[in-house]
mmCIF file of the N, C-alpha and C atoms, coordinates in Angstrom:
data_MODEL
# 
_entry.id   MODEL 
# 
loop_
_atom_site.group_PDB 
_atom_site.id 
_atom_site.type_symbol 
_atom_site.label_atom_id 
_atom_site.label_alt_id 
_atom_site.label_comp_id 
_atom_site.label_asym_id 
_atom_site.label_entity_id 
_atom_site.label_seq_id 
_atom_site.pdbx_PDB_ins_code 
_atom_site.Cartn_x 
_atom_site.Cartn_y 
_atom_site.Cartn_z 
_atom_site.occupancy 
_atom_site.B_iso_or_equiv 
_atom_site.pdbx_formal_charge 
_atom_site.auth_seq_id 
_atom_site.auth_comp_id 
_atom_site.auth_asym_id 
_atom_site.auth_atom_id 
_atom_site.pdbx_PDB_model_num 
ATOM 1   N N  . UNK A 1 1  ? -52.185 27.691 102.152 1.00 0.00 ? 1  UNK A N  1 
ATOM 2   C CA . UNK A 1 1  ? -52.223 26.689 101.096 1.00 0.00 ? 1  UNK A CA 1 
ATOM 3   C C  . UNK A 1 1  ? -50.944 26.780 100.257 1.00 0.00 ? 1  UNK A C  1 
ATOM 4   N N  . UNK A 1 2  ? -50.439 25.535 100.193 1.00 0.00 ? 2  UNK A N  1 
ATOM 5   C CA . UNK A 1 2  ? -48.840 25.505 99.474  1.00 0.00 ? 2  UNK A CA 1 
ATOM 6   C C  . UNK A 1 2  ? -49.602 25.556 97.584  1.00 0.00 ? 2  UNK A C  1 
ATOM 7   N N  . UNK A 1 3  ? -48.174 26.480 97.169  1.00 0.00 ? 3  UNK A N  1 
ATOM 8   C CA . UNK A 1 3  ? -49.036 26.817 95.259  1.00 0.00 ? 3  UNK A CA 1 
ATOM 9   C C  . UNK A 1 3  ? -47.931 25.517 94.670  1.00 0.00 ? 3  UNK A C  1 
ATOM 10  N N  . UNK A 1 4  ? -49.807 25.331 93.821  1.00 0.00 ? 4  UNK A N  1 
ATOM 11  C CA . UNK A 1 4  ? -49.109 24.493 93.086  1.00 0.00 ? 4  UNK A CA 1 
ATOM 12  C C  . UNK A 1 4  ? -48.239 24.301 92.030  1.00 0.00 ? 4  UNK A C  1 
ATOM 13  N N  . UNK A 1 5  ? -47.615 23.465 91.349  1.00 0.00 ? 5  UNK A N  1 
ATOM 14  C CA . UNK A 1 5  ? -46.680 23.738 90.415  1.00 0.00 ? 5  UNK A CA 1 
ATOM 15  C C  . UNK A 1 5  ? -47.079 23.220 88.776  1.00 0.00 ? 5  UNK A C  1 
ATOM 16  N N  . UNK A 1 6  ? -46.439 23.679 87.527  1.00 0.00 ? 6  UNK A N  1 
ATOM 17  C CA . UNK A 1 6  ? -47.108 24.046 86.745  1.00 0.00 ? 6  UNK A CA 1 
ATOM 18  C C  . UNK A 1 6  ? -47.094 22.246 86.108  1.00 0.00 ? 6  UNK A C  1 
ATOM 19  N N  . UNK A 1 7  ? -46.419 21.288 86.681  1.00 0.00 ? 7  UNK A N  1 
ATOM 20  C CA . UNK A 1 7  ? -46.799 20.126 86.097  1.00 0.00 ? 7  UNK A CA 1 
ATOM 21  C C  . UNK A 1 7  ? -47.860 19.498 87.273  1.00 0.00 ? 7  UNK A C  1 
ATOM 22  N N  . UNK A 1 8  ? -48.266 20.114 88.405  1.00 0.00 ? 8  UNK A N  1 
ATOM 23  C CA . UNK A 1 8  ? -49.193 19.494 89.385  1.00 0.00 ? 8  UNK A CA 1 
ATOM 24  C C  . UNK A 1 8  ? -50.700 20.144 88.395  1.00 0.00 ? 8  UNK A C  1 
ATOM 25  N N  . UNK A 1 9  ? -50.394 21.045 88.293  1.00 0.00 ? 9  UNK A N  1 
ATOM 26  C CA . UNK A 1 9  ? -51.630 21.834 87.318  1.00 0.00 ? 9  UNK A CA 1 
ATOM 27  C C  . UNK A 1 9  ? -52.112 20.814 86.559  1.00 0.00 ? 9  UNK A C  1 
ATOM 28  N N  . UNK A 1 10 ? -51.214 20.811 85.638  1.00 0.00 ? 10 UNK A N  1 
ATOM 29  C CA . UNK A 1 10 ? -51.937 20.078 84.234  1.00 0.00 ? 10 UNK A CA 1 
ATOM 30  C C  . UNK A 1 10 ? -51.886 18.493 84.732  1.00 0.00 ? 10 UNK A C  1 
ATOM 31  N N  . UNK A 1 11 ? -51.403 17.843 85.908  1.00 0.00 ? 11 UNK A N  1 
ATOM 32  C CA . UNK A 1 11 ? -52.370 17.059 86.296  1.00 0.00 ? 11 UNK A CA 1 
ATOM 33  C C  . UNK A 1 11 ? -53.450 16.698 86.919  1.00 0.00 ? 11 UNK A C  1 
ATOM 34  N N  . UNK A 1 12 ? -53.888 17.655 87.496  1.00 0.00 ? 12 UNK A N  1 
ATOM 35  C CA . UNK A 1 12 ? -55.099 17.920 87.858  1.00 0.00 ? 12 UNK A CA 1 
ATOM 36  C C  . UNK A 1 12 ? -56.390 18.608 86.674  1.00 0.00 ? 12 UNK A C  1 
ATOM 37  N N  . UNK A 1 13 ? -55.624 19.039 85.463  1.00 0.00 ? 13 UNK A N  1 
ATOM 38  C CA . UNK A 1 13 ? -56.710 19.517 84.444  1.00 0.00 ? 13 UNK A CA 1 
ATOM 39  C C  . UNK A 1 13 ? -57.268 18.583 83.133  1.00 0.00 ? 13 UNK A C  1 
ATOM 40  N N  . UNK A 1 14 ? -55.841 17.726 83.248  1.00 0.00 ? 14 UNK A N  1 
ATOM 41  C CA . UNK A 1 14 ? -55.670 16.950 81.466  1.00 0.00 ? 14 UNK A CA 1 
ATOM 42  C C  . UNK A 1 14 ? -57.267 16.201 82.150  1.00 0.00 ? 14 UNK A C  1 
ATOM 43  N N  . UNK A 1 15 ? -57.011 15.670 80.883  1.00 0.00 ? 15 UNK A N  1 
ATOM 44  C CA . UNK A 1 15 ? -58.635 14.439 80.734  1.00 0.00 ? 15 UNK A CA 1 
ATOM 45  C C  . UNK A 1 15 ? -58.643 13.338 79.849  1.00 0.00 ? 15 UNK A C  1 
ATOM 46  N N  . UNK A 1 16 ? -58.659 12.610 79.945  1.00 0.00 ? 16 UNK A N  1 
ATOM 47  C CA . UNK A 1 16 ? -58.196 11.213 78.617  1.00 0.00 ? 16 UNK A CA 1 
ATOM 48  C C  . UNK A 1 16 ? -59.280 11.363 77.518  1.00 0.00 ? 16 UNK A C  1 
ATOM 49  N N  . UNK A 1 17 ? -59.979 12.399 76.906  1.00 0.00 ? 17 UNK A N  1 
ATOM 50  C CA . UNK A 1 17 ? -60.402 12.335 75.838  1.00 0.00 ? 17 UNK A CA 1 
ATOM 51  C C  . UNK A 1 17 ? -60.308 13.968 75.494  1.00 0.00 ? 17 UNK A C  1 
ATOM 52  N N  . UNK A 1 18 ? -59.439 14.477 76.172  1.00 0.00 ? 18 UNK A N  1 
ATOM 53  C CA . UNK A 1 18 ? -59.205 15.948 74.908  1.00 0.00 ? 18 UNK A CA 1 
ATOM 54  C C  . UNK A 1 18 ? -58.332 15.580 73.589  1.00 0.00 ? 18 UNK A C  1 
ATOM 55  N N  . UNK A 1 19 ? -58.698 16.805 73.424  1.00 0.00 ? 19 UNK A N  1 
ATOM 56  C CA . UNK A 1 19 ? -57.643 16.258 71.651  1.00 0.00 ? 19 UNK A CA 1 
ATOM 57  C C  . UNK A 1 19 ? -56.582 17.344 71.891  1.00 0.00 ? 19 UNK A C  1 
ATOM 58  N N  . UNK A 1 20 ? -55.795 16.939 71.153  1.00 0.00 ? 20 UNK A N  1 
ATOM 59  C CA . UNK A 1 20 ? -54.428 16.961 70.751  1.00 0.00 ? 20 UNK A CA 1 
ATOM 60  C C  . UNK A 1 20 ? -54.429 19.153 70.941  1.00 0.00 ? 20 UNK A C  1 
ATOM 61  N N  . UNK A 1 21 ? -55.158 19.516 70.287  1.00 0.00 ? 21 UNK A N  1 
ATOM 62  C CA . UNK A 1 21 ? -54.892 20.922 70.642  1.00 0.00 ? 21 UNK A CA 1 
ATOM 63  C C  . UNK A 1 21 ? -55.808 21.258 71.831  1.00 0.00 ? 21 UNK A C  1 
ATOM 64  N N  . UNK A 1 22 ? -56.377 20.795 72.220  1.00 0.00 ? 22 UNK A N  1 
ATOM 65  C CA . UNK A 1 22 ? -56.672 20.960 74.165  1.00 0.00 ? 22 UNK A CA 1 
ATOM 66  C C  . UNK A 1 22 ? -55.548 20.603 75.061  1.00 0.00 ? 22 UNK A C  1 
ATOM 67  N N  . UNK A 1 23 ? -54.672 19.976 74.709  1.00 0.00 ? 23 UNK A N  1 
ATOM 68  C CA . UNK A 1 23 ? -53.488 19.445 75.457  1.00 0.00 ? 23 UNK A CA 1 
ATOM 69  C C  . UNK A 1 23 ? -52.716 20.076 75.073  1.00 0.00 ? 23 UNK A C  1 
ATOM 70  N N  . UNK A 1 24 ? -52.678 20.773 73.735  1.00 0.00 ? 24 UNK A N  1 
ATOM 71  C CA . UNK A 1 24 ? -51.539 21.833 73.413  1.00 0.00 ? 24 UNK A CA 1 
ATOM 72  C C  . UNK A 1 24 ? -51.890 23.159 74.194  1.00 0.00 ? 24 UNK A C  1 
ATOM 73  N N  . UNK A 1 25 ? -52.811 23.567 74.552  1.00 0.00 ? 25 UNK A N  1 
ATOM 74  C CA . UNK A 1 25 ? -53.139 24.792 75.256  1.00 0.00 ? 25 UNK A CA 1 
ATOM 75  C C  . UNK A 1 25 ? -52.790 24.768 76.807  1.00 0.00 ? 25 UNK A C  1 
ATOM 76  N N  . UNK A 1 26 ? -53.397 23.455 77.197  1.00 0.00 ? 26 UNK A N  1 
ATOM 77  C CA . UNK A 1 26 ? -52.694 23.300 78.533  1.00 0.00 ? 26 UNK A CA 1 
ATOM 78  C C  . UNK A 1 26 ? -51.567 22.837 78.873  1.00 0.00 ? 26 UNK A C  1 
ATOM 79  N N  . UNK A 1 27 ? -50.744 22.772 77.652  1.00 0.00 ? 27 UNK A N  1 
ATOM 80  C CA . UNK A 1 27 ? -49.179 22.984 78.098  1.00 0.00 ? 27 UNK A CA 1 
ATOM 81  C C  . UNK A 1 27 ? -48.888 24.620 77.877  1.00 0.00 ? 27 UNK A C  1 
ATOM 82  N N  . UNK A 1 28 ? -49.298 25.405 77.360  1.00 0.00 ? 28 UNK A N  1 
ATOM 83  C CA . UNK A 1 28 ? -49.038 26.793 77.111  1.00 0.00 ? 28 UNK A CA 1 
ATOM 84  C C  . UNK A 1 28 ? -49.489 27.404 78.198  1.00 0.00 ? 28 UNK A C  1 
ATOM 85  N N  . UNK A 1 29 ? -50.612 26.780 79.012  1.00 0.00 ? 29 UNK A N  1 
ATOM 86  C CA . UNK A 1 29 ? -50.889 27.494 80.470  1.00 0.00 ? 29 UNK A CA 1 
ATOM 87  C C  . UNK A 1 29 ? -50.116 27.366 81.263  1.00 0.00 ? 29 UNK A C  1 
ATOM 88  N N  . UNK A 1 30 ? -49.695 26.071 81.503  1.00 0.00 ? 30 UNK A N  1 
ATOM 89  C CA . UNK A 1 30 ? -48.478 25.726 82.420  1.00 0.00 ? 30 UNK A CA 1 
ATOM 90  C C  . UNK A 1 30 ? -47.100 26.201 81.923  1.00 0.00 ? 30 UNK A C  1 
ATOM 91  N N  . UNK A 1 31 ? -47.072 26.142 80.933  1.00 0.00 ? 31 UNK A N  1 
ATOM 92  C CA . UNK A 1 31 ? -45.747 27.057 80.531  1.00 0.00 ? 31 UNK A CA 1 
ATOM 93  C C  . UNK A 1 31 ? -45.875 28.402 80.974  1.00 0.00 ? 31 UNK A C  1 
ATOM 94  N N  . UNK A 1 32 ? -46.686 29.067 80.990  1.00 0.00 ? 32 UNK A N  1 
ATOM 95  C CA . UNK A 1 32 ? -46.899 30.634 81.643  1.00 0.00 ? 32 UNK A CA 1 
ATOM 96  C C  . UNK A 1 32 ? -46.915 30.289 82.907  1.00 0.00 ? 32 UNK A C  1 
ATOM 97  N N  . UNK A 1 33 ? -47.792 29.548 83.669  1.00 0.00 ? 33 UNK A N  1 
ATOM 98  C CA . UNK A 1 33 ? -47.752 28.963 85.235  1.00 0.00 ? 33 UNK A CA 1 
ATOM 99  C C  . UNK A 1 33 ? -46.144 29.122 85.611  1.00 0.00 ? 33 UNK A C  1 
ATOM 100 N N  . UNK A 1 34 ? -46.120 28.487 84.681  1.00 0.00 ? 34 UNK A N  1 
ATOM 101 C CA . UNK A 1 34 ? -43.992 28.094 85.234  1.00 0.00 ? 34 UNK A CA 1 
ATOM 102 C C  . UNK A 1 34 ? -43.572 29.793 85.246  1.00 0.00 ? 34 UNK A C  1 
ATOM 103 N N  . UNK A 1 35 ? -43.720 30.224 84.300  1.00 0.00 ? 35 UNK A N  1 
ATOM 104 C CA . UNK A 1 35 ? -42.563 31.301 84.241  1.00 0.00 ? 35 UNK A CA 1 
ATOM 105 C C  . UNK A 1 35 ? -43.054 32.471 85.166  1.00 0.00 ? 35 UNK A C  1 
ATOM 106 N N  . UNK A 1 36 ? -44.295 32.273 85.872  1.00 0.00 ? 36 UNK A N  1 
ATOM 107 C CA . UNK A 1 36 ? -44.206 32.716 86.583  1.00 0.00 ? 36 UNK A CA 1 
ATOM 108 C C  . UNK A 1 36 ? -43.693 32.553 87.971  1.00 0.00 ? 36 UNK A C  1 
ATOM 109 N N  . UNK A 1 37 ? -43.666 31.842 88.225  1.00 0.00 ? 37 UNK A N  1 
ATOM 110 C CA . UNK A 1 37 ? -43.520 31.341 89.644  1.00 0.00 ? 37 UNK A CA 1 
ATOM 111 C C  . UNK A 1 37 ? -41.983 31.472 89.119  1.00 0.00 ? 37 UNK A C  1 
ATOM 112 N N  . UNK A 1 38 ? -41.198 31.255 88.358  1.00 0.00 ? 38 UNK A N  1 
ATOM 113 C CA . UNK A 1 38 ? -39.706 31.265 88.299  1.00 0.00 ? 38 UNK A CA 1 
ATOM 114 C C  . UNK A 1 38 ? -39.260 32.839 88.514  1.00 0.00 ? 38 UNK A C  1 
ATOM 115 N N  . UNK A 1 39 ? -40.582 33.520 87.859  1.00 0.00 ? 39 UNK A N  1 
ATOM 116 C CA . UNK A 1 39 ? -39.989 35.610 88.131  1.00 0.00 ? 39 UNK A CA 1 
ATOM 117 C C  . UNK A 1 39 ? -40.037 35.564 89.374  1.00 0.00 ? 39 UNK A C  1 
ATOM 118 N N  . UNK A 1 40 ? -41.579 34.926 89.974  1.00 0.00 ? 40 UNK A N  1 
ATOM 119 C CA . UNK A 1 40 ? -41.723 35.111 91.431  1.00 0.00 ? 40 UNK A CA 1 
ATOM 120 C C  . UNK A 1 40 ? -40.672 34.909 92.510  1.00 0.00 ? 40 UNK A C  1 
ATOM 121 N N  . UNK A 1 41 ? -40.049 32.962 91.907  1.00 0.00 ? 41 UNK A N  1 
ATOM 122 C CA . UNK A 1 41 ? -38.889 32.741 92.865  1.00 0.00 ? 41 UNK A CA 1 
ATOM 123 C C  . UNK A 1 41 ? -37.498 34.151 92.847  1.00 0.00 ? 41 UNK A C  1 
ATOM 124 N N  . UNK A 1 42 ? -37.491 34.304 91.566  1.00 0.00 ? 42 UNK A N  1 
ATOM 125 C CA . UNK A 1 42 ? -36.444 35.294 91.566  1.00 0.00 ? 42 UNK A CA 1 
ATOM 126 C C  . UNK A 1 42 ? -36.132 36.481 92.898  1.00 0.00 ? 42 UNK A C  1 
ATOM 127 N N  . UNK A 1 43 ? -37.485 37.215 92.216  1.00 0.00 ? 43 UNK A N  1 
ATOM 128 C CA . UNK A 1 43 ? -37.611 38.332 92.549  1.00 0.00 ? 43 UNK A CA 1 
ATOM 129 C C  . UNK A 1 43 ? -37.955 37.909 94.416  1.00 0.00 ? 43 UNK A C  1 
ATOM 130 N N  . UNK A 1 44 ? -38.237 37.210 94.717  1.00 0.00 ? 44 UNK A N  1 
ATOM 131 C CA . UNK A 1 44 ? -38.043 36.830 96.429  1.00 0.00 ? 44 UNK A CA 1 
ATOM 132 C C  . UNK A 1 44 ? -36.537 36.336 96.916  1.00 0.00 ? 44 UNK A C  1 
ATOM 133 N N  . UNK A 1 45 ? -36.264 36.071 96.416  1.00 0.00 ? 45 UNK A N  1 
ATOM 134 C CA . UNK A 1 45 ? -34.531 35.694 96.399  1.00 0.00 ? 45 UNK A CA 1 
ATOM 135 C C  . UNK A 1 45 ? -33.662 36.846 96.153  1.00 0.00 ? 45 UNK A C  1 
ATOM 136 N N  . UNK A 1 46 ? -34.029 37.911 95.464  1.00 0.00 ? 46 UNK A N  1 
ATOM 137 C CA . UNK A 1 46 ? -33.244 39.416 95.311  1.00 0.00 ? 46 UNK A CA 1 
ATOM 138 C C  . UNK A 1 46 ? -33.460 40.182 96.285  1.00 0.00 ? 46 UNK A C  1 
ATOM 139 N N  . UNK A 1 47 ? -34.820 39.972 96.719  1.00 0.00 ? 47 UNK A N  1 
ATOM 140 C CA . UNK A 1 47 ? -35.201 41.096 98.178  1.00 0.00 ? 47 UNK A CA 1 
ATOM 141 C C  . UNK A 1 47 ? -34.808 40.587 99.442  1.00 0.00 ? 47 UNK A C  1 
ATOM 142 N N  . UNK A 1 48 ? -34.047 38.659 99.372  1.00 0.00 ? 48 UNK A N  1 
ATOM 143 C CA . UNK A 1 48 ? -33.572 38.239 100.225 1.00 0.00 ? 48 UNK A CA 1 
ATOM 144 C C  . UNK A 1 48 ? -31.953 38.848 100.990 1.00 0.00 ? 48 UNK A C  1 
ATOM 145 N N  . UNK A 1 49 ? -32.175 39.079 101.885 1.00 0.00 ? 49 UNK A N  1 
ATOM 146 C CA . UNK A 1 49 ? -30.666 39.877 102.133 1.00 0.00 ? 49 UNK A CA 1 
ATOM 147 C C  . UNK A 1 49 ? -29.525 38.891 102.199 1.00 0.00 ? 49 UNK A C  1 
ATOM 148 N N  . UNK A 1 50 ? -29.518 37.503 102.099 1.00 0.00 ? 50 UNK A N  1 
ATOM 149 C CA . UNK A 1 50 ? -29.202 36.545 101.790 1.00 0.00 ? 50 UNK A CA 1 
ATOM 150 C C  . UNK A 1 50 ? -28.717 36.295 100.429 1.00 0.00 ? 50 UNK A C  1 
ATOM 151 N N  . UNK A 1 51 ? -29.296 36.757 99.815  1.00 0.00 ? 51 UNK A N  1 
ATOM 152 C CA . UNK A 1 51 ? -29.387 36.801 98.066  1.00 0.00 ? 51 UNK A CA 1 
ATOM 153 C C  . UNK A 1 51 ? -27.522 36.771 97.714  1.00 0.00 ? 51 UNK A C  1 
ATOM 154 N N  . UNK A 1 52 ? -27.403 35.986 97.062  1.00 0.00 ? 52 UNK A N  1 
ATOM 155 C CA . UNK A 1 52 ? -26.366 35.619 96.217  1.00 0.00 ? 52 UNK A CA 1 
ATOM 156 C C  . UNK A 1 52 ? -25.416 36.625 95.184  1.00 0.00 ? 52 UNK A C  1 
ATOM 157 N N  . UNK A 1 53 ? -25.578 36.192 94.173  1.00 0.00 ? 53 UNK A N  1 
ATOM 158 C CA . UNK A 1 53 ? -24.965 37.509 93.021  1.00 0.00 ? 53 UNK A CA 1 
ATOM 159 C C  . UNK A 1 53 ? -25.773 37.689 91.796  1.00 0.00 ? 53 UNK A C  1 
ATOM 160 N N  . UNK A 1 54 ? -27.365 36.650 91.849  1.00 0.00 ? 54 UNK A N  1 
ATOM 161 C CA . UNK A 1 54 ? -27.750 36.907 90.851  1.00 0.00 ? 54 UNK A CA 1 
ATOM 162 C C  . UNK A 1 54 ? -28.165 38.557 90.872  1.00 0.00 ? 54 UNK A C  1 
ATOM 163 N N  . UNK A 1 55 ? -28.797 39.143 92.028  1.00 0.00 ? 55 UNK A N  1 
ATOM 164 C CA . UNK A 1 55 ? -29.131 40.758 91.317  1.00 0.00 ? 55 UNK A CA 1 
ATOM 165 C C  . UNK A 1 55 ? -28.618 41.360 90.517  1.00 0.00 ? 55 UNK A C  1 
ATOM 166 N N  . UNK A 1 56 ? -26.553 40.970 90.278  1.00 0.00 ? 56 UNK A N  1 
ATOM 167 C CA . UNK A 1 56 ? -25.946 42.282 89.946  1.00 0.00 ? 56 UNK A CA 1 
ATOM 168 C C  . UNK A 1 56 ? -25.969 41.682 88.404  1.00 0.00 ? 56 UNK A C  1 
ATOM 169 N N  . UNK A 1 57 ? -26.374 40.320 88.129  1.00 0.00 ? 57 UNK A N  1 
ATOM 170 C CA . UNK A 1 57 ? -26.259 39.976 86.703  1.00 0.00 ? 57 UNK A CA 1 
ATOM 171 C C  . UNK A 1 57 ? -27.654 40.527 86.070  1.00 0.00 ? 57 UNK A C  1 
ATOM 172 N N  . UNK A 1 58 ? -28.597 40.780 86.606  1.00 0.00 ? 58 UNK A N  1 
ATOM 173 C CA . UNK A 1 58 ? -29.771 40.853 85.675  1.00 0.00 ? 58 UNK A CA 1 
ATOM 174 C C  . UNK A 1 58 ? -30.489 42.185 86.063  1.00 0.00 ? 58 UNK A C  1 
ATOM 175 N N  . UNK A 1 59 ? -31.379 42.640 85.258  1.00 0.00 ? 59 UNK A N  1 
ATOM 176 C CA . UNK A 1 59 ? -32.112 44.437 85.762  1.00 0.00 ? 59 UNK A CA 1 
ATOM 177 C C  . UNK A 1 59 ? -33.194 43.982 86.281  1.00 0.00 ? 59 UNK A C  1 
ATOM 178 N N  . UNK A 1 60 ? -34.127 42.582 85.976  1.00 0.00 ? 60 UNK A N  1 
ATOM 179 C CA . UNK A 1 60 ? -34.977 42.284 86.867  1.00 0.00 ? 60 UNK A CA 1 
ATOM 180 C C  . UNK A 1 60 ? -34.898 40.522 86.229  1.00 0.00 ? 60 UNK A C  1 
ATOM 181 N N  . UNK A 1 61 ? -36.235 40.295 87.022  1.00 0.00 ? 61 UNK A N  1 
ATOM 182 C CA . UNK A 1 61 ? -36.729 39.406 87.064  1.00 0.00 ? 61 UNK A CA 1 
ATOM 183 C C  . UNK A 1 61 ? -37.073 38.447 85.441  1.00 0.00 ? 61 UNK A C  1 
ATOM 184 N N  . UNK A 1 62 ? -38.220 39.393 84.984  1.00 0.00 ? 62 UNK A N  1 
ATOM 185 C CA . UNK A 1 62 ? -38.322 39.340 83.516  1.00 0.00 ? 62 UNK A CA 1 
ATOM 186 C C  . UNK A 1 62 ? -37.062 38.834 82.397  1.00 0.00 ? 62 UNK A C  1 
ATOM 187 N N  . UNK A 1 63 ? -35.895 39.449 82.360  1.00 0.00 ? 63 UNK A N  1 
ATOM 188 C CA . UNK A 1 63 ? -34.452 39.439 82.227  1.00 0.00 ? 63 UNK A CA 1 
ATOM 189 C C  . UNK A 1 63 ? -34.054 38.498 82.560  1.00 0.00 ? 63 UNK A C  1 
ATOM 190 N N  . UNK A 1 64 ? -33.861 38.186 83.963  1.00 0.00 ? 64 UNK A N  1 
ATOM 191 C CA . UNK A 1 64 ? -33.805 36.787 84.578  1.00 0.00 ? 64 UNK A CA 1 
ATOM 192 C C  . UNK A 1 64 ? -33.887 35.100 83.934  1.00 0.00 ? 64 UNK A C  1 
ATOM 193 N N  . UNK A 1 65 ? -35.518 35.419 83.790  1.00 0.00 ? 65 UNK A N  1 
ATOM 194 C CA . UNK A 1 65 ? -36.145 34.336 82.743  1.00 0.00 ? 65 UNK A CA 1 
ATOM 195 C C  . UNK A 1 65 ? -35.866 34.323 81.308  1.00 0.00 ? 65 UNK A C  1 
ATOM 196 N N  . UNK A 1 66 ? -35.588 35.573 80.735  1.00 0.00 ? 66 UNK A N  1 
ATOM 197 C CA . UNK A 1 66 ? -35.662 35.067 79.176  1.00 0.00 ? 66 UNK A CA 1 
ATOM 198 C C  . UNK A 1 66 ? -34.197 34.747 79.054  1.00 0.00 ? 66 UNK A C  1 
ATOM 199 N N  . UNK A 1 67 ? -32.893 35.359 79.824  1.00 0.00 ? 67 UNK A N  1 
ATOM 200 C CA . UNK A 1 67 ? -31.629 34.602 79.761  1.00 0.00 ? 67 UNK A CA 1 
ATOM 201 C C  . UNK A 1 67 ? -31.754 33.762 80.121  1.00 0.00 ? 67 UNK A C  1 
ATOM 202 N N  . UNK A 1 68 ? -32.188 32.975 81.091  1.00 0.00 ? 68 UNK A N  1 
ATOM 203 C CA . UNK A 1 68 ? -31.910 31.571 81.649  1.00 0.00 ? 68 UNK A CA 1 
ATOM 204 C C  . UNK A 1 68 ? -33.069 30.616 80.631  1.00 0.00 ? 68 UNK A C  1 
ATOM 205 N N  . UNK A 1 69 ? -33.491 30.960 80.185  1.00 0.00 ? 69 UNK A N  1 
ATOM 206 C CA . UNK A 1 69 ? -35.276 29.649 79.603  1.00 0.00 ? 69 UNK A CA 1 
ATOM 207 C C  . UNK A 1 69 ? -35.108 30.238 78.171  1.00 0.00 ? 69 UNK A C  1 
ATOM 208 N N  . UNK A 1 70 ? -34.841 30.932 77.886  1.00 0.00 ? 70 UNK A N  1 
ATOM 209 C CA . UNK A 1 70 ? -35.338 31.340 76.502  1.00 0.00 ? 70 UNK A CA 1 
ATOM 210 C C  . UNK A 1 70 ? -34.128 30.928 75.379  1.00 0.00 ? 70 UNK A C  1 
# 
């Protein structure tokens, strides 16, 4: 099963009568959804022997994300 992504999520969850802080929470899920799958992409791309030059810029993954998103 292909994973889904963090704006396929919250279209499959929203609902046309939540309120305004039910829709604020399920953007905060999908915002975590995202950042994960972005450590995940990372960190599969570093163990790739293929892998580029991001390893030698960052100590991990975690690192990764809060320089690039944060």
């Amino acid at each position: 099963m292909a994973q889904q992504t963090a704006v396929g999520w919250i279209e499959d969850n929203i609902q046309s009568d939540m309120t305004f802080m039910e829709i604020m929470g399920l953007i905060r899920q999908a915002k975590a959804i995202q950042k994960e799958q972005i450590i995940d992409a990372y960190e599969n791309g570093v163990s790739d022997e293929n892998e580029s030059n991001l390893s030698g810029l960052f100590t991990n993954a975690e690192e990764y994300y809060n320089k690039t998103y944060n």
